[in-house]
Structures are given as C-alpha cells and as structure tokens.
C-alpha positions as protocol buffer text, in pm:
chain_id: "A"
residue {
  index: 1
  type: UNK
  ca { x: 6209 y: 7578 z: 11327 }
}
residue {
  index: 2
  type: UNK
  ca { x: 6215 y: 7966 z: 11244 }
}
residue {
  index: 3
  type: UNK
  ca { x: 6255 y: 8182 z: 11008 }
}
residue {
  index: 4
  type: UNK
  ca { x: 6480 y: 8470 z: 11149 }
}
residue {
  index: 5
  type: UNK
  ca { x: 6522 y: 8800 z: 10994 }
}
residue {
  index: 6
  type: UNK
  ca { x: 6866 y: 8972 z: 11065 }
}
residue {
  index: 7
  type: UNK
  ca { x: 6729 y: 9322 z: 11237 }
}
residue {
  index: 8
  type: UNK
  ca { x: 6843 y: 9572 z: 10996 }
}
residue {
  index: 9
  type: UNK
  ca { x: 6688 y: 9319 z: 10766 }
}
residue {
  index: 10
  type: UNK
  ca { x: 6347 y: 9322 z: 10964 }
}
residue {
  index: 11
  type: UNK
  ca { x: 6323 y: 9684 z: 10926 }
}
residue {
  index: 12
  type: UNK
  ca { x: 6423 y: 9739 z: 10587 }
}
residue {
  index: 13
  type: UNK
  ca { x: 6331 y: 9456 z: 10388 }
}
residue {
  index: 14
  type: UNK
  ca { x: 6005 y: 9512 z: 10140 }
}
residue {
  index: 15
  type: UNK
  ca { x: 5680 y: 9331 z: 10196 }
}
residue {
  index: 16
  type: UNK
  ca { x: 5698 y: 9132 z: 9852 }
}
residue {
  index: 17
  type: UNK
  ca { x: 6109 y: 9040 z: 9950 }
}
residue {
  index: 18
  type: UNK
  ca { x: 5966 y: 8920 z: 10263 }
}
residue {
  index: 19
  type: UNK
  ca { x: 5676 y: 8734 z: 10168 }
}
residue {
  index: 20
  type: UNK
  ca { x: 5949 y: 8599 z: 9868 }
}
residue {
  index: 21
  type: UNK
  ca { x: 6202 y: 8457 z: 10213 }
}
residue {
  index: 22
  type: UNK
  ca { x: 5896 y: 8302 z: 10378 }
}
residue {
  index: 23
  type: UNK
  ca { x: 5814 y: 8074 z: 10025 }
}
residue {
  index: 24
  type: UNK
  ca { x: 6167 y: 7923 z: 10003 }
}
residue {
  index: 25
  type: UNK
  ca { x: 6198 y: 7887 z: 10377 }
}
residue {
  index: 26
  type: UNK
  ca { x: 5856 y: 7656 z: 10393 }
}
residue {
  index: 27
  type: UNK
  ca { x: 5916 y: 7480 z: 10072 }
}
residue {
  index: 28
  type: UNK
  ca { x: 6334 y: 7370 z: 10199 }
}
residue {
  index: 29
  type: UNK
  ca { x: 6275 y: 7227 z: 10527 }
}
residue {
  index: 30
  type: UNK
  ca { x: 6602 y: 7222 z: 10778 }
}
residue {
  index: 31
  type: UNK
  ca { x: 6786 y: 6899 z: 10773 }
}
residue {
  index: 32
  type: UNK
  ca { x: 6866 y: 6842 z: 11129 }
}
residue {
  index: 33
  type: UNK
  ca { x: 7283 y: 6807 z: 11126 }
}
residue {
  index: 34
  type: UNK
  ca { x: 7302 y: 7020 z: 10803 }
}
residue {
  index: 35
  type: UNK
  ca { x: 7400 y: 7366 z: 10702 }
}
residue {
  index: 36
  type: UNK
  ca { x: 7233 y: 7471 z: 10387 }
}
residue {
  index: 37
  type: UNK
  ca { x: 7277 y: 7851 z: 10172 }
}
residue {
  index: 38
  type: UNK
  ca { x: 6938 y: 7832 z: 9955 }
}
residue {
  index: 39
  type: UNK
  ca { x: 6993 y: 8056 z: 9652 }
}
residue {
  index: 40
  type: UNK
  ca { x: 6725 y: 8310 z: 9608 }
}
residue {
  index: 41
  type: UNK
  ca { x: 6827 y: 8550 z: 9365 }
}
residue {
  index: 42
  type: UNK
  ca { x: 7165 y: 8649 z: 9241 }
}
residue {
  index: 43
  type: UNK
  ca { x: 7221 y: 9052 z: 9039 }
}
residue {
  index: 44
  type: UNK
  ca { x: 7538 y: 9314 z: 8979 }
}
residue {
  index: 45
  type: UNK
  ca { x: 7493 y: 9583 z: 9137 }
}
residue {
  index: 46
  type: UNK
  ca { x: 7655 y: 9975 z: 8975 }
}
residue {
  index: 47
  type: UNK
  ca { x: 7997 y: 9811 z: 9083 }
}
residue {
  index: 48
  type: UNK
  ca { x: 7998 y: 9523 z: 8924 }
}
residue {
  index: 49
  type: UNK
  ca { x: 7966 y: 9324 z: 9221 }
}
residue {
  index: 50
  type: UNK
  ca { x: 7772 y: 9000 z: 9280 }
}
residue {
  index: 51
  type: UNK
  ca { x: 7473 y: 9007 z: 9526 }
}
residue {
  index: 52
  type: UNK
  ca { x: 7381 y: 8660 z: 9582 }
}
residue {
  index: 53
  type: UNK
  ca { x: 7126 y: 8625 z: 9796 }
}
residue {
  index: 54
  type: UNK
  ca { x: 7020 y: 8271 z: 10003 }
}
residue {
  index: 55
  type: UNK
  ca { x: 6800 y: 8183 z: 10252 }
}
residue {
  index: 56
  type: UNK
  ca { x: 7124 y: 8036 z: 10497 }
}
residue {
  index: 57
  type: UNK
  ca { x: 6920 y: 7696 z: 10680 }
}
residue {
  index: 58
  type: UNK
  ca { x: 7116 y: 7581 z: 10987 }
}
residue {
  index: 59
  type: UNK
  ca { x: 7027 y: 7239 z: 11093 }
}
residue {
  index: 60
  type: UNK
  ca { x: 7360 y: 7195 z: 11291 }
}
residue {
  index: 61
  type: UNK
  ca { x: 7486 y: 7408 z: 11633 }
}
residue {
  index: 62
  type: UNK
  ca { x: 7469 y: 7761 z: 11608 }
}
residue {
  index: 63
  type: UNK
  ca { x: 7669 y: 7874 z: 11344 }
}
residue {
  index: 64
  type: UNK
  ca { x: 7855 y: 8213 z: 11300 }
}
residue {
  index: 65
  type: UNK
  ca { x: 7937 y: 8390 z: 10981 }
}
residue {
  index: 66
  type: UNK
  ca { x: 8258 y: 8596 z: 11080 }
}
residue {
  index: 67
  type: UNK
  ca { x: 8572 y: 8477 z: 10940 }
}
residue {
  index: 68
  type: UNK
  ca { x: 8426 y: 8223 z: 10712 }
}
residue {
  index: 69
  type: UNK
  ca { x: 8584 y: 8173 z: 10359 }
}
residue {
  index: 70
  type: UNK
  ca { x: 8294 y: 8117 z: 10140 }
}
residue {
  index: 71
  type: UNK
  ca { x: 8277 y: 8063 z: 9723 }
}
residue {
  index: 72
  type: UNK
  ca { x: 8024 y: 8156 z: 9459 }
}
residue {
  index: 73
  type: UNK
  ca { x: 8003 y: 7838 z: 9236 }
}
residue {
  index: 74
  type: UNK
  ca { x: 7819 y: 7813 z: 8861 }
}
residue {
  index: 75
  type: UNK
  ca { x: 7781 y: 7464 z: 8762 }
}
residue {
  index: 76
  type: UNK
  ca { x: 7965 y: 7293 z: 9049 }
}
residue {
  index: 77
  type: UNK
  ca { x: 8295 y: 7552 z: 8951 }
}
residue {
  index: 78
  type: UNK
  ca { x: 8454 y: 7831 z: 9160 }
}
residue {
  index: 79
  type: UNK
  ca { x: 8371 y: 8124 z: 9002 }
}
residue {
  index: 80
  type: UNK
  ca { x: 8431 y: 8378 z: 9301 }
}
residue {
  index: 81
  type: UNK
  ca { x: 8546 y: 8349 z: 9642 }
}
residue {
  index: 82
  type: UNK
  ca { x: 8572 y: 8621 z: 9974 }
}
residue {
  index: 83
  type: UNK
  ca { x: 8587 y: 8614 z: 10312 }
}
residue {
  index: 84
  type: UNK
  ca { x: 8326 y: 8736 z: 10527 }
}
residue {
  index: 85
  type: UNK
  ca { x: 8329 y: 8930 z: 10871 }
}
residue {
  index: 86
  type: UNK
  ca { x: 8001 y: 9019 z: 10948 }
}
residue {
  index: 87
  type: UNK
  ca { x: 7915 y: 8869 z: 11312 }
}
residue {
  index: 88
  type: UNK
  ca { x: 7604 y: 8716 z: 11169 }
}
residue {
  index: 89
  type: UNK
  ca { x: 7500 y: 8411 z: 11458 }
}
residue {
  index: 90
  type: UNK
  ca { x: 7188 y: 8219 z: 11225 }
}
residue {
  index: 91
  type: UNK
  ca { x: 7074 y: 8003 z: 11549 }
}
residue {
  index: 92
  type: UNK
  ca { x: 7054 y: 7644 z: 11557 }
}
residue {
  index: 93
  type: UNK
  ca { x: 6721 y: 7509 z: 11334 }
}
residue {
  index: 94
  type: UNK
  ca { x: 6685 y: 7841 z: 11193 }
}
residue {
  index: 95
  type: UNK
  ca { x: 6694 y: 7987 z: 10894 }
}
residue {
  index: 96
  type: UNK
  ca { x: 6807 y: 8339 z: 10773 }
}
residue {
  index: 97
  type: UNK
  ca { x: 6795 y: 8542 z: 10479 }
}
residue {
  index: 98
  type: UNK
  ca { x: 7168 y: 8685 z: 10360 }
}
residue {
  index: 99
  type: UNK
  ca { x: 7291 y: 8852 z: 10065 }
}
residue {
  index: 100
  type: UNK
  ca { x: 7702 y: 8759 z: 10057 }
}
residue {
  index: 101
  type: UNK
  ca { x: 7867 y: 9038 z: 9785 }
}
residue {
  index: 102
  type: UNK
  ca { x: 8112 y: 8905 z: 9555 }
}
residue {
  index: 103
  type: UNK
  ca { x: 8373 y: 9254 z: 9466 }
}
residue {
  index: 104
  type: UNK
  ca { x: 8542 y: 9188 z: 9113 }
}
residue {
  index: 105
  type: UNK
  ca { x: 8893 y: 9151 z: 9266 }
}
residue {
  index: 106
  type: UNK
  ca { x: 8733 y: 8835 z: 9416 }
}
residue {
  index: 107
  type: UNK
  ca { x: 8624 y: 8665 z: 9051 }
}
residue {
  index: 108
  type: UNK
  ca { x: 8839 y: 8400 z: 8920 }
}
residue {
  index: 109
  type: UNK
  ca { x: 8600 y: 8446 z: 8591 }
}
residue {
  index: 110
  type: UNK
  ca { x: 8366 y: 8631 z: 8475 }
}
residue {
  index: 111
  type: UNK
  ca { x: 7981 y: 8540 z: 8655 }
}
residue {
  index: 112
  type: UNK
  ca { x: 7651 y: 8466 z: 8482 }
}
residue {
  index: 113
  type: UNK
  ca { x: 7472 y: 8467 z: 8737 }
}
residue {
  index: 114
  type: UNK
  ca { x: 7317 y: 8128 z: 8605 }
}
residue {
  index: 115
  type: UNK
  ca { x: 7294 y: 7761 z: 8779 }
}
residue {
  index: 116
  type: UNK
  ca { x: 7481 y: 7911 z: 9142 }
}
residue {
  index: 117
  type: UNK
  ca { x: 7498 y: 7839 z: 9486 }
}
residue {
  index: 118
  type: UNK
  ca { x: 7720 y: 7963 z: 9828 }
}
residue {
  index: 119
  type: UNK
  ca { x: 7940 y: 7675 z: 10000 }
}
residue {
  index: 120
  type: UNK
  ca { x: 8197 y: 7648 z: 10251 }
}
C-alpha cells in the first residue's frame, strides 16, 4: 500500500499539507475491494467555488477519474454535483490526495462546508 502524490502535486504541495496527507492516509487503511474519497478539508475559494479535498483510497482495480460524475454530500444529501475529466489513474491499493472543485452552477443549495464527503 502507497501513498501516491499526483506529480504536479509532488512538486507543489507544502511540507505541513504533505505531512497533513501522510496522517489520514496511515490512520484509514485501504479496504481491499473498496474505493474510498477521505475528506480532508473542504474551503471557497474568491469564486465561490468548493475545494473539497480527500485523500481518494483505492482498494479495488485501478481506477480512473475522467468522466466520472461525482457529488458533494452534507449530511448524507446532495448538495453539489460535476463531472470530472482530469485523467487522474490512483493505482490499485493506493491512495492519492485530490481536491474535486465544486463551480456554483453545480450547487443544488447553498454549502456549509460542514459534515461532507465525495461519492460516486
């Protein structure tokens, strides 16, 4: 099992962000035959957009981002939804640290930002 930073990631990412990735990935082991988005942290940015970060923990095949319809949930509800095109590969029993961005046209309401999570 690995921890896997994307490689724009690996050269951009801050020590302290880093050393933040490497906590969640040893304390939320990979369940073999699961895919898992770890929340992290989750922040507007100066567009109103969501950031929500995860630490993404593939325990199935390798798994590809592009084309994937994911949603932003708060308490179990849809709150946003987008597709994504990136051509991220996280390998099998890996784990990767993503930030998915959530553009205001995507919101069904308004975000808080409190009690969320990424799913398929």
């Amino acid at each position: 099992m690995t921890l896997l930073f994307e490689e724009k990631w690996d050269r951009t990412i801050a020590p302290r962000d880093r050393k933040m990735f490497q906590t969640v990935y040893e304390e939320n082991p990979i369940d073999e035959g699961r895919l898992k988005f770890v929340p992290v942290r989750a922040a507007f940015n100066h567009q109103g957009c969501v950031l929500a970060s995860v630490c993404i923990l593939n325990g199935t095949n390798d798994w590809l981002l592009q084309d994937r319809l994911l949603y932003y949930k708060e308490k179990g509800d849809v709150v946003a939804q987008g597709p994504f095109t990136h051509d991220l590969l996280v390998p099998s029993m890996t784990a990767v640290p993503w930030t998915f961005i959530y553009h205001p046209n995507s919101f069904i309401r308004p975000p808080s930002l409190y009690n969320w999570e990424i799913s398929l």
